[in-house]
FIMISE-731048 format. One line per field, with one value per residue (C-alpha): x, y, z. Coordinates in steps of 0.001 Angstrom, whole numbers. Layout:
N
xx = (X,...)
yy = (Y,...)
zz = (Z,...)
This chain:
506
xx = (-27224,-25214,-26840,-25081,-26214,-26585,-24666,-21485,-21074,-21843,-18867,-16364,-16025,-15296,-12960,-11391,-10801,-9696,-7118,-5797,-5208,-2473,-1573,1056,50,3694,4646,4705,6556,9503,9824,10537,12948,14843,14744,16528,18658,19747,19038,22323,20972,21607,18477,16140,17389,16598,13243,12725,13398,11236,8504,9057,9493,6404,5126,6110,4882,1225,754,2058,-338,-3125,-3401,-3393,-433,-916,-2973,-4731,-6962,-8113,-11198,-12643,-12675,-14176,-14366,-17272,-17810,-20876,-21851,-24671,-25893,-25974,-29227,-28715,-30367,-30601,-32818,-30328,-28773,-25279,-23832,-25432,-24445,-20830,-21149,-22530,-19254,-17382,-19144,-18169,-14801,-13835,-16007,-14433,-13378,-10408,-9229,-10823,-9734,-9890,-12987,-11851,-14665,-16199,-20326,-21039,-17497,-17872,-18896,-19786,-17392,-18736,-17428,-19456,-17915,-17725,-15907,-18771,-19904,-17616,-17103,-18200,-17705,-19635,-19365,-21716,-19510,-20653,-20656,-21954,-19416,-18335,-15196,-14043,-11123,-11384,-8658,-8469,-6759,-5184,-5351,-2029,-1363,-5313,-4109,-933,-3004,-2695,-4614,-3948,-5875,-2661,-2592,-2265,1216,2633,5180,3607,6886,7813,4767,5205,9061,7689,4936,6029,8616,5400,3853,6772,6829,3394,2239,4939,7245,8793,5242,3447,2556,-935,-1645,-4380,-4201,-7104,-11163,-12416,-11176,-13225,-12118,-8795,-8492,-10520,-8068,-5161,-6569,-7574,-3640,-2389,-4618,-2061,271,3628,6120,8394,11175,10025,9304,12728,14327,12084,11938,8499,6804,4229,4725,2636,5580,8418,7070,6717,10174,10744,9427,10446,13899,13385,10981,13916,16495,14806,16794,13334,13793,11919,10295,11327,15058,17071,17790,17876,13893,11059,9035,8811,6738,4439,941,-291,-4294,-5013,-8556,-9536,-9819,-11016,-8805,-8187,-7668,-4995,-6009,-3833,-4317,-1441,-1954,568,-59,1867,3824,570,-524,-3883,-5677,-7604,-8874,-11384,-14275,-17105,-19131,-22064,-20466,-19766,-17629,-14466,-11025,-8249,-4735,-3098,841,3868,5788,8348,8136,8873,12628,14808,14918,14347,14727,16925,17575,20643,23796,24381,21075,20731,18390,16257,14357,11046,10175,13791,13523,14672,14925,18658,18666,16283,18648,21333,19984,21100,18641,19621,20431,18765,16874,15129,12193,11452,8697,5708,4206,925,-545,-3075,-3543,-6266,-9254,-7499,-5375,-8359,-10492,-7143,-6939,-10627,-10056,-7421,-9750,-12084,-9249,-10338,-7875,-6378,-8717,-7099,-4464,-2796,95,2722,5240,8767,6766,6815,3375,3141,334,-930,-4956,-4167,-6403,-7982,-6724,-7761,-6649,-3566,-2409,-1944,-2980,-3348,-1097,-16,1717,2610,175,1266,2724,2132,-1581,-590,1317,-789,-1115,2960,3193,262,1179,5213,4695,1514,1656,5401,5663,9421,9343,6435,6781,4912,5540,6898,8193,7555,6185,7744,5632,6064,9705,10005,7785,10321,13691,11796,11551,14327,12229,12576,10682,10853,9937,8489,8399,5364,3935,5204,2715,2812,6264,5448,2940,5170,7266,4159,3833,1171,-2120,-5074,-7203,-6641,-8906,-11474,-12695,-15402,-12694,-12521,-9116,-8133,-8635,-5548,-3733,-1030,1654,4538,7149,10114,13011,10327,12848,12354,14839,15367,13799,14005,16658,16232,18021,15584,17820,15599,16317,13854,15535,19252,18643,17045,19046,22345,20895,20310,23340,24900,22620,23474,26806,26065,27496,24082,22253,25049)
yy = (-25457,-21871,-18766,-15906,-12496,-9734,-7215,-9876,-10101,-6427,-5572,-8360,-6517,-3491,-4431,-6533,-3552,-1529,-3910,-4138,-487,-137,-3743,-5500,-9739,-10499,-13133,-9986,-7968,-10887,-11718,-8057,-7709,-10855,-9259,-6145,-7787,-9689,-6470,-4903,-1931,1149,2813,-468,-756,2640,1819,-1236,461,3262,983,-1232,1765,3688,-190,137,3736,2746,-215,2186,4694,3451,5046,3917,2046,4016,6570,4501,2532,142,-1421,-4348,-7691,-10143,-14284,-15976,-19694,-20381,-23255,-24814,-25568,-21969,-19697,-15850,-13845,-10815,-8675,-7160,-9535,-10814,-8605,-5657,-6665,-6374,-2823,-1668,-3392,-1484,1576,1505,1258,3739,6720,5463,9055,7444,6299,7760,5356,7240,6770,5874,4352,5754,5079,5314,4173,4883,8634,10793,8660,9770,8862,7161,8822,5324,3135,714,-1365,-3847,-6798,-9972,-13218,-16679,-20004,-22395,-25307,-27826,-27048,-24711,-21589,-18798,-18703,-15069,-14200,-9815,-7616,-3798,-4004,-1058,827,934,-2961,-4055,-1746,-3841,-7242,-9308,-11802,-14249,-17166,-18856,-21981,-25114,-25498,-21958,-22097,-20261,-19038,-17346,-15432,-14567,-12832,-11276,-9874,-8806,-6051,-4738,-3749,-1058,-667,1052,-1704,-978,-3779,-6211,-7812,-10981,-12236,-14318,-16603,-18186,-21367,-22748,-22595,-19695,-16368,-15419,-18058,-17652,-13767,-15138,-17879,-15789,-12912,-15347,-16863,-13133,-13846,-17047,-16935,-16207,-19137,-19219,-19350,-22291,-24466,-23660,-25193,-28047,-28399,-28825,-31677,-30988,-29665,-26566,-25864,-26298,-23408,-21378,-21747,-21360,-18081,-16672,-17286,-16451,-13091,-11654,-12384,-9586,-7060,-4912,-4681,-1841,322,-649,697,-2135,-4567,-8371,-8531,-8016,-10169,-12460,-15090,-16690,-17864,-20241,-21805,-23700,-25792,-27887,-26412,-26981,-28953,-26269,-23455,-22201,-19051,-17562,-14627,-13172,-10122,-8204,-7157,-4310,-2964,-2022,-6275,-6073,-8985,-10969,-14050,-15556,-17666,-17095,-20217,-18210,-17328,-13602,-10890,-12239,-12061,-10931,-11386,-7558,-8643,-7903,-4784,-7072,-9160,-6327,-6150,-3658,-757,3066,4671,8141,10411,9654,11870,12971,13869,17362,20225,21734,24854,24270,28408,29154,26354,28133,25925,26448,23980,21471,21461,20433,17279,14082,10801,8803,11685,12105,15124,16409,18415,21734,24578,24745,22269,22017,18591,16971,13722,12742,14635,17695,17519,17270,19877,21969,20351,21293,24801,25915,24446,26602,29399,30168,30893,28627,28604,31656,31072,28455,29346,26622,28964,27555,25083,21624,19215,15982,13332,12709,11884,11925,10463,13004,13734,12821,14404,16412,15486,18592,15903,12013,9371,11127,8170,9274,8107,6248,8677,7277,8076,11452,11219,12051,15814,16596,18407,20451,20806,22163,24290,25839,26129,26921,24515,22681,19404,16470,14028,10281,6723,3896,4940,7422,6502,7576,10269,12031,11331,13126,16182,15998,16269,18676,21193,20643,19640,16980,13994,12889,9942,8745,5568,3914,2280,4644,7158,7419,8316,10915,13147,13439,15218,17495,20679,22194,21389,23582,22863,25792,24770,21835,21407,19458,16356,15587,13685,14463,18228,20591,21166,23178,21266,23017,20516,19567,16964,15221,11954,11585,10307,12013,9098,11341,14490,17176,15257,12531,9986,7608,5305,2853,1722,2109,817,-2690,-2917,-2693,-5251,-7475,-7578,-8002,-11044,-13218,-12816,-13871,-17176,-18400,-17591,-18047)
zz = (16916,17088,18067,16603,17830,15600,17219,18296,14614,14128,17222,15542,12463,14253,16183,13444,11406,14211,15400,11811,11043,14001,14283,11566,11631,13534,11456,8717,11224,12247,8366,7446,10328,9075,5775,7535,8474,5348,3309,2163,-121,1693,148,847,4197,5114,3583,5471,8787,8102,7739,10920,13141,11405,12455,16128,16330,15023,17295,20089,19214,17897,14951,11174,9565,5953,4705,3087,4960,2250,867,3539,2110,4203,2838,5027,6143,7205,8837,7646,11806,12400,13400,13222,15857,13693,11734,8967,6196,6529,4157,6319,9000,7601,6293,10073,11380,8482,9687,13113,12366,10515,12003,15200,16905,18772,15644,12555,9742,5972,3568,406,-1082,-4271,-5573,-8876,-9836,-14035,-13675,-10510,-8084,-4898,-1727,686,3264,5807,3756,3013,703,1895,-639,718,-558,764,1316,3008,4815,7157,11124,13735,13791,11023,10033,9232,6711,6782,5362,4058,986,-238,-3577,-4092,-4335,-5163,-8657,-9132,-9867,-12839,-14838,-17787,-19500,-19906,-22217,-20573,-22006,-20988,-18415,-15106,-13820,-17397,-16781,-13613,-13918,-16933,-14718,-11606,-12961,-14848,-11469,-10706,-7336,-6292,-4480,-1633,-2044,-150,365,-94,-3477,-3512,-7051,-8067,-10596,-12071,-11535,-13790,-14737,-11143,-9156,-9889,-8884,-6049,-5097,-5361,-3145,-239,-748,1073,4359,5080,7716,6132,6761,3713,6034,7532,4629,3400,6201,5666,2449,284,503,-2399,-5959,-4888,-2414,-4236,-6637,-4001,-3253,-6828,-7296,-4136,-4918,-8712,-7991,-5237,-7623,-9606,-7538,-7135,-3732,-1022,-2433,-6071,-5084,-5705,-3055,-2044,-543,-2958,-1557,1751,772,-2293,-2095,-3914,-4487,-6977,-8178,-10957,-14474,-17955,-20235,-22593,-19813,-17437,-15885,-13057,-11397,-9210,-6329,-4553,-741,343,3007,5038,4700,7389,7862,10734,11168,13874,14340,15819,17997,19573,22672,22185,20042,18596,20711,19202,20600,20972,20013,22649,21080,22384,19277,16872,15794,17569,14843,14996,11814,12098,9444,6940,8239,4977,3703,2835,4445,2006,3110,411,1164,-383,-2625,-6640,-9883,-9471,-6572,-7591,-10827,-8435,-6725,-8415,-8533,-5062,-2712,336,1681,4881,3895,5845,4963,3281,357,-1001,-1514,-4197,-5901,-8392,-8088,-7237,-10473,-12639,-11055,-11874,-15526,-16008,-14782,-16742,-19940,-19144,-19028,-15748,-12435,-9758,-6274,-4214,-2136,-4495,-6159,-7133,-8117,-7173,-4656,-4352,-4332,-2449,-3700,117,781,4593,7429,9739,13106,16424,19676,19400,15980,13142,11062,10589,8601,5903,3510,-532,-2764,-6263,-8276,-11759,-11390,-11762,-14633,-17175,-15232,-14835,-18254,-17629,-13753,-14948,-18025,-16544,-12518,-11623,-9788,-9506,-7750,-6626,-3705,-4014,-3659,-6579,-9445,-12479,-16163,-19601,-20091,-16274,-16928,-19737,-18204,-15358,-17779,-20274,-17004,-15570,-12293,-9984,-8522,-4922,-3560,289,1583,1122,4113,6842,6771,10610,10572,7708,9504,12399,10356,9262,11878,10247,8142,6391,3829,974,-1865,-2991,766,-1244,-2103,1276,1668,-1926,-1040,-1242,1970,3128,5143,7316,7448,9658,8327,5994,4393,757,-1945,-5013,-7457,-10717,-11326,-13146,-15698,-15952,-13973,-12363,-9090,-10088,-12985,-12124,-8489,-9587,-12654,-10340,-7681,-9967,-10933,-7836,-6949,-9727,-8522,-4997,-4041,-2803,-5796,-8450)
């Protein structure tokens, strides 16, 4: 019979979720750089390599790969011939290891978890609960499936109750271009067939912890039918022209999971979830014989890319910055940010929204007058830095603010990740303003750029207060012009395009 200890589980956690913040899985890592390599879309190349060297850079330094350190997820087999040596339940014991992790000082990971999720939303301020899921199996270790799934692609997922007729790969390319791109495409897509609604969503979450070898069993060729719709959609989902980012390009996604179980006759339900850019996972097992090892990669195995700034991207001084010249950036060009932004993101915008209700003034010391606001909920900094990972956050969440934000703040321009909805689009042409987007998944690379950080109102929000940042050749793409051009639906649209005339995919 195994013995496991109490605080060996406790420490594997930890260091699980440690190791994941700075370390990309490598068979992520080599499939993105093949996809660099295939990728001929000048802005989804520049993308891609912006996320593999903000890849590099975190394993390097320890530090978080986004911003957004996710929610833990941890799937559980127990064996049914193990004895705990512990006083706390299993699920406790989880949330201490969740703990420890992210109020690690050499590597403070950001708390993004909210209590009370239908009112107050409080964060917890360690990241815990964790959500845990069970299952007793025969056999004398624990098998431990752990990511930290982030908001960004976690909102992206989709559900149906299909009928048992209805073709699943229909739904599927009628889905995926719903999810725009704020779950950080290219990625993994995990779907679940069968079961119940639950066990489904279920299924098709535990798909994204699987080692990605799409390559692989295309040069083998599937063996089951589960495999050759893999294939199927892989092919059929890239041929989408998404691409990084939601730009337009040839890689959308690098491989398809698939689970499936046993269903009622008269149902067909099929959940399907997106992992992102920032895909963190572990897996070990533990046999009673101490804390979990896990295998620190050789930097040698990442590709050999360093992302430098495009040669003809224009410098853009933000403490100049007039509506003039935000009138004449066109959707696609390329800028290097320098000066002074403020930042907020969802709680910040409606602690604004409710004070100008209340016809009362913004905090002092914020004026957005001819400024520029970036949707950032950065990690804190250790050591030396002005501040941590400072990724863009989905933009579309702040949508429903822009109108209020440009007719009543001054301000002329907003910086986030994915794409724009109708109604931000509209606030954006109506203003003459202009929408600029970050990569997603290189928030490393980001707060290098950042010189300078202070908190100038909402201390309160914690990560979602209102900062200050001094900037130095910040990248960002201009996804939406004054004119109300968008990259996100020209750039695909093109791609598209150009694949179906491919020779390999004609």
């Amino acid at each position: 019979m195994t013995v496991i200890k109490q605080d060996d589980f406790i420490q594997s956690i930890h260091d699980a979720l440690q190791h994941i913040s700075y370390y990309h899985p490598v068979d992520y890592i080599k499939a993105l750089g093949e996809a660099y390599k295939l990728e001929q879309g000048p802005a989804a190349k520049d993308a891609i390599a912006q996320i593999l060297t903000n890849s590099r850079m975190c394993a390097e330094g320890h530090r978080p790969l986004c911003q957004d350190t996710g929610i833990v997820v941890v799937y559980l087999k127990v064996g049914m011939n193990v004895r705990w040596d512990a006083t706390m339940s299993v699920t406790d014991m989880v949330n201490e290891g969740v703990r420890r992790a992210y109020l690690q000082p050499d590597n403070v990971l950001r708390a993004s978890i909210v209590a009370d999720p239908a009112f107050t939303r409080k964060n917890t301020r360690d990241n815990t609960p964790a959500v845990v899921h069970y299952e007793i199996v025969p056999g004398d270790t624990i098998e431990v499936k752990l990511a930290a799934k982030g908001g960004g692609s976690e909102n992206k997922s989709k559900f149906a109750m299909l009928n048992p007729s209805d073709s699943l790969v229909d739904w599927v390319l009628k889905t995926v271009p719903t999810m725009g791109a704020g779950w950080c495409p290219p990625g993994i897509i995990g779907i679940g067939i069968g079961g119940t609604a639950e066990k489904a969503v279920l299924m098709a979450k535990e798909s994204l912890m699987d080692h990605i070898d799409m390559a692989q069993l295309k040069a083998r060729g599937p063996k089951t039918k589960i495999e050759e719709l893999r294939i199927e959609l892989f092919d059929k989902i890239n041929a989408l022209g998404i691409g990084a980012q939601g730009l337009g390009g040839l890689s959308t996604v690098l491989d398809v999971k698939i689970y499936d179980y046993p269903t009622h006759a008269a149902s067909k339900p099929v959940a399907m979830i997106p992992n992102c850019a920032a895909t963190r996972h572990a897996h070990f097992t533990l046999d009673g014989s101490g804390v979990a090892h896990l295998p620190t990669p050789n930097l040698s195995e990442w590709p050999d890319v360093t992302w430098v700034p495009d040669l003809s991207a224009k410098s853009v001084n933000l403490d100049t910055l007039t509506p003039a010249e935000v009138q004449s950036w066109k959707a696609g060009d390329r800028l290097l940010l320098n000066g002074r932004m403020l930042t907020g993101r969802d709680a910040a915008h409606k602690k604004i929204a409710d004070l100008f209700a209340a016809n009362e003034p913004l905090p002092a010391g914020v004026d957005f007058t001819n400024r520029v606001i970036y949707y950032v909920g950065p990690v804190d900094p250790v050591r030396d830095e002005v501040v941590g990972p400072a990724g863009p956050t989905t933009a579309t969440r702040m949508d429903k603010f822009t109108e209020m934000m440009l007719a009543k703040t001054g301000l002329i321009g907003m910086i986030g990740k994915s794409e724009r909805g109708p109604v931000g689009i509209e606030a954006i042409r109506k203003h003459k303003a202009a929408y600029l987007m970050a990569v997603g998944g290189a928030a490393y690379l980001v707060a290098k750029a950042i010189r300078k950080s202070r908190v100038v109102a909402f201390k309160e929000l914690g990560m979602e207060a209102i900062y200050e940042f001094e900037v130095e050749n910040m990248p960002v793409t201009v996804a939406v012009d004054s004119e109300g051009n968008n990259v996100h639906e020209a750039g695909p649209k093109e791609w598209q395009e150009k694949i179906r005339a491919l020779p390999v995919l004609a």
